[in-house]
C-alpha positions in Angstrom: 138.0 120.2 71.7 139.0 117.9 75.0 137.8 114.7 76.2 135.6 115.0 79.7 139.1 113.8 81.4 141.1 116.6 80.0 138.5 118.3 81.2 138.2 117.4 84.8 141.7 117.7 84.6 141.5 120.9 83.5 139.2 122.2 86.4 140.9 120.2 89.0 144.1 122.0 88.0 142.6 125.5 88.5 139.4 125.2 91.1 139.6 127.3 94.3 139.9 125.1 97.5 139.8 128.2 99.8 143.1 129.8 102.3 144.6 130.8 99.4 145.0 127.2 97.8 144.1 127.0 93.9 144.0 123.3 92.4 143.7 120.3 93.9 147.4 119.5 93.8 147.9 121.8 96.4 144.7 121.5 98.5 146.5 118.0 98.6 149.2 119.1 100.1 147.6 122.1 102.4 145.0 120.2 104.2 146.7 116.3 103.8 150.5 116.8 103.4 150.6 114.7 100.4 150.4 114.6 96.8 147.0 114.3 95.0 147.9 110.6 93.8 148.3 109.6 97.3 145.1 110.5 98.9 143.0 107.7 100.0 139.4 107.7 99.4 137.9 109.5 102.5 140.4 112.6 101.2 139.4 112.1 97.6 136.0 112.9 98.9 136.9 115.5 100.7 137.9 117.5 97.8 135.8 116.0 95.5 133.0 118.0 97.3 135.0 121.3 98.6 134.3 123.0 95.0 130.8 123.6 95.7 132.1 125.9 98.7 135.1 126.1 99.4 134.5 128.4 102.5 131.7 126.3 103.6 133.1 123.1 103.4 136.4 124.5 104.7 138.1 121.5 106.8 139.7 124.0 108.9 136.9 126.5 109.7 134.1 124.2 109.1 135.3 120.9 110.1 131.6 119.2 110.5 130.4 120.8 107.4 133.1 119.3 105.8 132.5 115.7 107.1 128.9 116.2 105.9 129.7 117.1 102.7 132.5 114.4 102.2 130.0 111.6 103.3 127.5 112.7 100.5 130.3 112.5 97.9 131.0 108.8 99.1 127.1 107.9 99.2 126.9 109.1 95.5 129.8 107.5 94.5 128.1 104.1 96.3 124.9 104.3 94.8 127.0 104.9 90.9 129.2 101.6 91.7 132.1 103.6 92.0 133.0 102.0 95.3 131.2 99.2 97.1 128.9 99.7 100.1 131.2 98.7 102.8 134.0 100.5 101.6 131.5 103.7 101.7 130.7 103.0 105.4 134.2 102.2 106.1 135.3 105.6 104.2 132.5 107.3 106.5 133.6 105.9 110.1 137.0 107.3 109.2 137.9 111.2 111.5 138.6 114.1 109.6 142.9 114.1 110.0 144.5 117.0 108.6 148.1 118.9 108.3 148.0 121.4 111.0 147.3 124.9 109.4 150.0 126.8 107.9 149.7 130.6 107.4 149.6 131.1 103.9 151.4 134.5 102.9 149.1 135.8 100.5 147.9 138.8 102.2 147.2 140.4 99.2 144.7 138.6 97.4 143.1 141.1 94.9 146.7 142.2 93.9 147.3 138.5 93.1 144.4 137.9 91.8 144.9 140.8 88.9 147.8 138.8 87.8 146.2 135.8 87.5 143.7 137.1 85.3 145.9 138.6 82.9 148.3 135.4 83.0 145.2 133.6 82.0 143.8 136.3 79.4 147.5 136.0 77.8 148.3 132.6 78.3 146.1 130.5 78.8 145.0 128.6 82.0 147.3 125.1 81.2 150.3 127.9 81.2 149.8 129.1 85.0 148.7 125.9 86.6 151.3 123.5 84.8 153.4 125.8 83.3 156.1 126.7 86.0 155.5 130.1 85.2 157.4 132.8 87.7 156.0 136.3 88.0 158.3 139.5 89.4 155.3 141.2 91.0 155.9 145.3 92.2 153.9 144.6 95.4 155.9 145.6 98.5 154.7 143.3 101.2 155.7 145.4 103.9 153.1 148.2 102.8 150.6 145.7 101.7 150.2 144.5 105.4 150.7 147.8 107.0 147.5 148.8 104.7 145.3 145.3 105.4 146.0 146.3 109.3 145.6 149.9 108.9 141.9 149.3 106.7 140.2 146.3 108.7 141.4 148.1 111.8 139.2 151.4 111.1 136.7 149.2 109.4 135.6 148.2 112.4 135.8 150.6 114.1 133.3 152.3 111.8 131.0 149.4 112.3 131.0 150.0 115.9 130.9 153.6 116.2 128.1 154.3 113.2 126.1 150.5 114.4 126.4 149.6 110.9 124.6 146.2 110.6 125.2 143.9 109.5 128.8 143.5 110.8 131.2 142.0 108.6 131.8 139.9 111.6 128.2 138.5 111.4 127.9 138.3 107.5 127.6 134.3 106.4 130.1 133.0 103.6 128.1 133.0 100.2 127.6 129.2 98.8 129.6 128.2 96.4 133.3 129.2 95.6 132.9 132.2 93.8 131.8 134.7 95.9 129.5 137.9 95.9 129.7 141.2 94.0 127.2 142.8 96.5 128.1 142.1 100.3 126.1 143.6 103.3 128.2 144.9 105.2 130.5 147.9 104.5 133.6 147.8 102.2 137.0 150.0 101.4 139.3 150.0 98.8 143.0 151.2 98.9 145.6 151.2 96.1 149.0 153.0 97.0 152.0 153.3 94.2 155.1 155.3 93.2 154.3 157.8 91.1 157.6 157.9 89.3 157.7 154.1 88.0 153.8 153.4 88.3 154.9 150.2 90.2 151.2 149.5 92.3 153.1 148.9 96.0 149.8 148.0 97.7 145.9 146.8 96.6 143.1 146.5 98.7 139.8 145.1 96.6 137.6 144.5 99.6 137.7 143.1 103.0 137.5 139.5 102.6 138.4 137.7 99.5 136.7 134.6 100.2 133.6 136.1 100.8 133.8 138.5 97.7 136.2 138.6 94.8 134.9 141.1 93.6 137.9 144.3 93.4 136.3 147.5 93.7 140.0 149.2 93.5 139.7 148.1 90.1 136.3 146.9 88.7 134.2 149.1 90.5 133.3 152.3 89.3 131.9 155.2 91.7 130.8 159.0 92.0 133.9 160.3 92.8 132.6 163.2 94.2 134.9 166.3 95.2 138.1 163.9 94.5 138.1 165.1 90.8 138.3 169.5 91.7 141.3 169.2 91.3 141.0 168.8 87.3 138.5 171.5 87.1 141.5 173.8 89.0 144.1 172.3 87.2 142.5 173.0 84.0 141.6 176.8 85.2 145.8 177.0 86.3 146.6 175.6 82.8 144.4 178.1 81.3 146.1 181.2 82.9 144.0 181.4 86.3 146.3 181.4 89.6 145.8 180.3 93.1 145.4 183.9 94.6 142.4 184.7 92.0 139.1 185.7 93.5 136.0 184.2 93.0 132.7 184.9 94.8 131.4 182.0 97.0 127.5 183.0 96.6 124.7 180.9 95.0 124.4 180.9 91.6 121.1 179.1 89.2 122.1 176.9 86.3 119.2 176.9 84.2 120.1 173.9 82.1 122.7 171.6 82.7 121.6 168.9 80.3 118.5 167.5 82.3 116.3 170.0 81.3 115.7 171.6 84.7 117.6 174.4 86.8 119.8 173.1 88.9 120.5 175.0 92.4 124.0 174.4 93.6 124.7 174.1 97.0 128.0 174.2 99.0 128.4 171.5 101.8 127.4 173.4 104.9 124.2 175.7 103.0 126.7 178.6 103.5 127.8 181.5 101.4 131.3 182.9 102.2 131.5 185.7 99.6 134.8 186.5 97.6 137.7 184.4 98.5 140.8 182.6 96.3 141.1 179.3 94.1 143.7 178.0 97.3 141.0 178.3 99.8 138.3 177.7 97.9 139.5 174.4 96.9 140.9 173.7 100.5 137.2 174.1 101.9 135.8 172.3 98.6 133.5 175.2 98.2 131.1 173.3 95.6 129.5 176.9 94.0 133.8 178.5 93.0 133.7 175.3 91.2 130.7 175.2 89.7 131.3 178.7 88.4 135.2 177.6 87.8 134.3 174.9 85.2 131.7 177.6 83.5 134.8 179.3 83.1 137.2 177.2 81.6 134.2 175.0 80.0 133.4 171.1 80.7 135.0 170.0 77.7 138.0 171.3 78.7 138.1 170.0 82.2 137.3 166.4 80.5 140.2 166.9 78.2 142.7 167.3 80.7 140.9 164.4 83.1 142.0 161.8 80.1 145.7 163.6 79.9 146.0 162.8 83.0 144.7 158.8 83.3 141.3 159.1 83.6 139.8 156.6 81.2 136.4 155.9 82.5 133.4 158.0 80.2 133.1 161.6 81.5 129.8 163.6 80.4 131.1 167.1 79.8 128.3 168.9 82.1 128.7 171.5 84.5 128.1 169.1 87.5 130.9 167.4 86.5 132.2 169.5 88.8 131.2 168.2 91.8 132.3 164.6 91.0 129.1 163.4 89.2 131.0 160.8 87.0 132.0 157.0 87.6 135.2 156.5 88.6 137.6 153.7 89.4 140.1 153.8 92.5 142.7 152.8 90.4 142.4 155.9 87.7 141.6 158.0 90.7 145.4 157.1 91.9 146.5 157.1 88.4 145.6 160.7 87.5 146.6 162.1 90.6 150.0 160.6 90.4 151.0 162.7 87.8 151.1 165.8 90.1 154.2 164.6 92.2 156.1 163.3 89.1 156.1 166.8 87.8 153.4 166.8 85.0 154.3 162.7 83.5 152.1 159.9 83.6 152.7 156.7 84.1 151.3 153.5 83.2 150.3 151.5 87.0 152.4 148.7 86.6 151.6 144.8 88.8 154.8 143.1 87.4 157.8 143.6 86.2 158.9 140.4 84.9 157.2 136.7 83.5 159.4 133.9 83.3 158.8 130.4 82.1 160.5 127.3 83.8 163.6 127.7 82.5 163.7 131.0 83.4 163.9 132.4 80.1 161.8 136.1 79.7 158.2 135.7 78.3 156.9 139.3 79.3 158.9 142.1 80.5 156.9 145.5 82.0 158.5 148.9 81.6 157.5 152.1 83.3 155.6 153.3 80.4 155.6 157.1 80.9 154.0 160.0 78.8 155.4 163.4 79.7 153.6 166.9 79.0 150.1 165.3 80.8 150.9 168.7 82.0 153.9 171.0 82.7 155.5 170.9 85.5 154.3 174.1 86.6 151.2 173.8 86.3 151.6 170.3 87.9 153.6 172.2 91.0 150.9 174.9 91.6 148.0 172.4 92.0 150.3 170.8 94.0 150.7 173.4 96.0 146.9 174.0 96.4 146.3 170.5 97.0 148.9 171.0 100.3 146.0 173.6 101.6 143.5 170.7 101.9 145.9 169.1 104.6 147.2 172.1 106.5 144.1 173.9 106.8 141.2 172.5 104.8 138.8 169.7 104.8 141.9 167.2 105.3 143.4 169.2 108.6 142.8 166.2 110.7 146.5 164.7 108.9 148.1 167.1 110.6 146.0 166.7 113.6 146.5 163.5 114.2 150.8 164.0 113.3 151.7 163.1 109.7 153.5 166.2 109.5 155.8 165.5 106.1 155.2 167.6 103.0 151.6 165.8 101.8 149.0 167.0 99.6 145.7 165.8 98.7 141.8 165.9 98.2 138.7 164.8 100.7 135.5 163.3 98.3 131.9 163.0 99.4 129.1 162.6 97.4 125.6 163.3 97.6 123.5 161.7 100.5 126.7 160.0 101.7 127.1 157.1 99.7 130.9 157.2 98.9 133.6 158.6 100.8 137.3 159.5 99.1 140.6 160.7 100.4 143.0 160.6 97.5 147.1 161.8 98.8 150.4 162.1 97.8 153.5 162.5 99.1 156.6 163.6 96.5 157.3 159.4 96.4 154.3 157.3 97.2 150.4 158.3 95.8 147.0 156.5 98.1 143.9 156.4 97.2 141.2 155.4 99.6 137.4 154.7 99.2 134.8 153.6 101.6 131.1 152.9 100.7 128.4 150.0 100.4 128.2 147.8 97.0 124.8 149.1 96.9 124.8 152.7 96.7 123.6 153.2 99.9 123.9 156.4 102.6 126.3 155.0 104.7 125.4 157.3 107.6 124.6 160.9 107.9 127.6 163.1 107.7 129.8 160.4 106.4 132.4 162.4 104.3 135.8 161.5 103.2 137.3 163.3 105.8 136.2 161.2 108.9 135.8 157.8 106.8 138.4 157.5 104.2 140.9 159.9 105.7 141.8 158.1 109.1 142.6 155.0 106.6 145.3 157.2 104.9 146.6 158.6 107.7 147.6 155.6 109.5 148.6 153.9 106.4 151.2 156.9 105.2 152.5 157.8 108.6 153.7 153.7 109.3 154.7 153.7 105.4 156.7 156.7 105.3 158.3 155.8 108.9 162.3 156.4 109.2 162.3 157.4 105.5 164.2 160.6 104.6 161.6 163.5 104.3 161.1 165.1 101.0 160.0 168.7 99.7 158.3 168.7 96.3 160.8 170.3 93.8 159.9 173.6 92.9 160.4 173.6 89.1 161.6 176.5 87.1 159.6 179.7 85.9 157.8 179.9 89.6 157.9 182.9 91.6 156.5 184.0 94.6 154.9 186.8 95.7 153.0 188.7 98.4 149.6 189.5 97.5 146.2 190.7 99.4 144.2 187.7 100.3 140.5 189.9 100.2 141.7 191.1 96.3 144.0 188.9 95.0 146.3 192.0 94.1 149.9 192.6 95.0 149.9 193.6 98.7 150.2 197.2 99.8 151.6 198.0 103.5 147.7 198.9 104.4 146.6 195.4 103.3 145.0 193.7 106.7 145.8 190.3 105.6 148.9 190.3 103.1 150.3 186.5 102.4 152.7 184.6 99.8 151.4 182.8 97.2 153.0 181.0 93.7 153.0 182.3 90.2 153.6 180.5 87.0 155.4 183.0 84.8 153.1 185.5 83.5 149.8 184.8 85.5 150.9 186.9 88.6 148.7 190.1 89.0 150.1 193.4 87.6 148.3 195.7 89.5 148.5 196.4 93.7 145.3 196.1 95.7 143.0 199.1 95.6 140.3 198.1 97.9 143.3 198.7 100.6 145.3 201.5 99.3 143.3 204.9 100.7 144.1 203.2 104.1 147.6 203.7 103.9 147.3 208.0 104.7 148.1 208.1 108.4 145.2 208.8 110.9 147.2 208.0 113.9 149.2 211.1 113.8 146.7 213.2 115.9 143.3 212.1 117.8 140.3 212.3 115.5 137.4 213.3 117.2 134.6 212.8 114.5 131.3 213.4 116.9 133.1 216.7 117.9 134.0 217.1 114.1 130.5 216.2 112.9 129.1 218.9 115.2 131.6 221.9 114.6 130.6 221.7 110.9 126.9 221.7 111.6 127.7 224.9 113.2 129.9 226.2 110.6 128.5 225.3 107.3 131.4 227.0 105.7 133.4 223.7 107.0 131.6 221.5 104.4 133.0 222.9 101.5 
């Protein structure tokens, strides 16, 4: 279709010339100060020869490297006729000058990155890179660099603590521009967004661009492990269970879940804690309630209401589904659990809001694209209202711990031999998602759950997001009542109950009947002082007393 200059021309327009600088146009002006038809030879060479690797040819990082390479593009061009031989040597003798560095403000590059890709998809390549095209992004810069710090920080940290090797300190640039899929070293994701307008505030695709373009917010799909309970409780609360239901915590045999082998079930710690409610069950993600939850409600059913609520990725509807055996993206993860604080409605995430061309006149315009009745916005309350459990005294305690005090819920995720770690939270105005794991799936160490690897990313990140903002409750919504209720039963409370508490009712799931595992405890045996090894003995003596 194009001659080989519209080609080149082409590819020059668009290449990647590393810090952030895309075309040679501006690599011109980053590392030179001057446009690309006013570069003299020794510069031409330069970035003639970046393309190969931009990060390993960097002038700035690599300044030799880049001499090296530069010289090789002149002898080429020597040994073609393209330039003489003394015009080579002199091109050669010449130091590497640059513009002093500039900080480039991109600090989000996987966020920019998604753009670009579906500017291109759209419009085609000539568009972005001579078009004059202007984009209206929803990134919020301030939380996008309060999330890079608040990642990389703990990153390390990790690295240190856990010996993880290698580093990512100590891992080499790949060769050539295009980076790795598979690093090393460990990685994270983060995506955070309003769950009203599904504007994506914040995206975090892996710890170094350059090294890896490769966005496992988005493109990367992983066991999402206990992250995705919540759907098999939301499904059970949509279905007419409640939070103060019973189910007992023992082990239980599955003698086919689709493999064609019995599968044995164990919680996290190998313990057994008998009868206790969906709140705390879900709070101390006790694997066996949900196993026997989704037998309940049925795995077809928990898939269906996965999808209501933005899970798009395939879902097998098995039993172990459960437990977060399915693929997942970051980005769905965040999606679905969104819907909770918007009161049951989804919404679409959203990177832009506006495309103009340059004359400013609208080629693309994104609308929060909303579907309400995901769920109702009781249902959507009440798993709320569990989810808060997980934070003020379940697996995700260490939030309150460590001081983010506001009205939060949320769910910690750890899969099997610890190979992905998960802390997906909400506030009622901002939703964060967090993953931590190797691109291979890897253990990352022993006892690496979500709550001490993901967590601590989420907690810093929220409690500097949500700094000096006005707190907010979640809004109870109408046809919720509260009542007190027996926490061993489940039943309405009776004054003898040892440990009575309050707990939240959609209309016509609260329990009808009072506890009777409590009830013969109400007579009063205080009123005199029983004796019952003097008792026992008196009507040994007197048989008449046993009648």
């Amino acid at each position: 279709m194009y001659p080989k200059d519209k080609i080149l021309e082409l590819y020059f327009n668009q290449i990647n010339y590393g810090h952030g600088a895309y075309g040679v146009e501006t690599a011109a002006q980053m590392y030179f100060g001057t446009h690309v038809d006013s570069l003299a030879l020794a510069q031409c060479a330069l970035l003639a020869g970046m393309p190969r690797g931009p990060s390993l040819y960097s002038p700035y990082d690599r300044p030799q490297a880049a001499i090296k390479r530069r010289n090789t593009v002149l002898d080429a061009m020597a040994q073609t006729g393209a330039i003489t031989r003394e015009q080579c040597r002199a091109a050669q003798a010449l130091p590497l000058v640059l513009k002093p560095r500039e900080l480039r403000l991109n600090d989000a590059p996987y966020f920019v990155e998604e753009i670009r890709k579906h500017l291109e998809a759209r419009y085609g390549a000539n568009a972005i890179y001579q078009g004059q095209m202007s984009v209206y992004s929803t990134l919020d810069l301030r939380l996008q660099r309060i999330a890079n710090q608040a990642s990389e920080d703990w990153m390390v940290k990790l690295e240190e603590a856990h010996k993880l090797s290698p580093a990512k300190k100590d891992a080499k640039p790949p060769r050539g521009g295009e980076g790795v899929v598979n690093t090393p070293y460990i990685q994270d994701a983060l995506v955070a967004m309003d769950p009203r307008t599904g504007h994506v505030l914040a995206m975090i695709g892996g710890r170094d661009y350059l090294m890896s373009k490769f966005n496992r917010a988005v493109q990367s799909r992983r066991q999402a492990g206990s992250t995705f309970k919540p759907f098999v409780y939301i499904a059970a609360v949509d279905n007419g269970f409640s939070p103060g239901d019973v189910i007992i915590d023992a082990p239980i045999v599955i003698e086919d879940d689709g493999s064609g082998l019995p599968w044995y079930p164990q919680n996290y710690d190998g313990t057994f804690d008998g009868p206790m409610s969906l709140r705390k069950a879900l709070a101390l993600s006790k694997n066996l309630v949900a196993v026997k939850l989704i037998q309940k409600v049925g795995p077809g059913t928990v898939v269906k209401y996965a999808r209501r609520m933005g899970i798009k990725t395939p879902l097998p509807a098995v039993l172990s589904l459960a437990l977060g055996s399915a693929d997942i993206s970051l980005l769905d993860m965040v999606d679905a659990f969104a819907v909770l604080p918007n009161r049951g409605t989804r919404v679409d995430p959203m990177l832009f809001t506006r495309i103009t061309d340059r004359s400013g006149a609208a080629l693309e315009e994104s609308r929060t694209y909303s579907e309400p009745g995901a769920l109702s916005p009781q249902t959507a309350y009440v798993a709320t209202s569990m989810l808060e459990s997980v934070l003020n005294g379940g697996t995700a305690y260490a939030a309150r711990a460590q001081g983010f005090t506001r009205p939060a819920a949320g769910k910690t995720g750890t899969t099997n031999d610890y190979t992905d770690a998960w802390f997906i939270g909400f506030t009622p105005d901002l939703v964060c998602g967090v993953w931590v794991g190797f691109d291979q799936k890897k253990t990352i160490s022993r006892g690496a759950t979500g709550a001490g690897f993901a967590l601590p990313i989420w907690i810093e990140f929220m409690k500097r997001a949500t700094a000096g903002a006005p707190v907010a409750n979640f809004a109870v919504p109408g046809n919720i009542s509260y009542l007190t209720i027996c926490a061993e039963t489940g039943l309405l409370a009776t004054p003898a109950c040892p440990h009575p508490r309050k707990e939240c009712y959609i209309t016509g799931s609260a329990p009808a009947r009072t506890c009777d595992l409590h009830k013969l405890q109400s007579v009063n045996i205080q009123s005199r002082d029983w004796n019952f090894e003097q008792m026992d003995k008196g009507s040994l003596a007197n048989p008449d007393s046993l009648r």
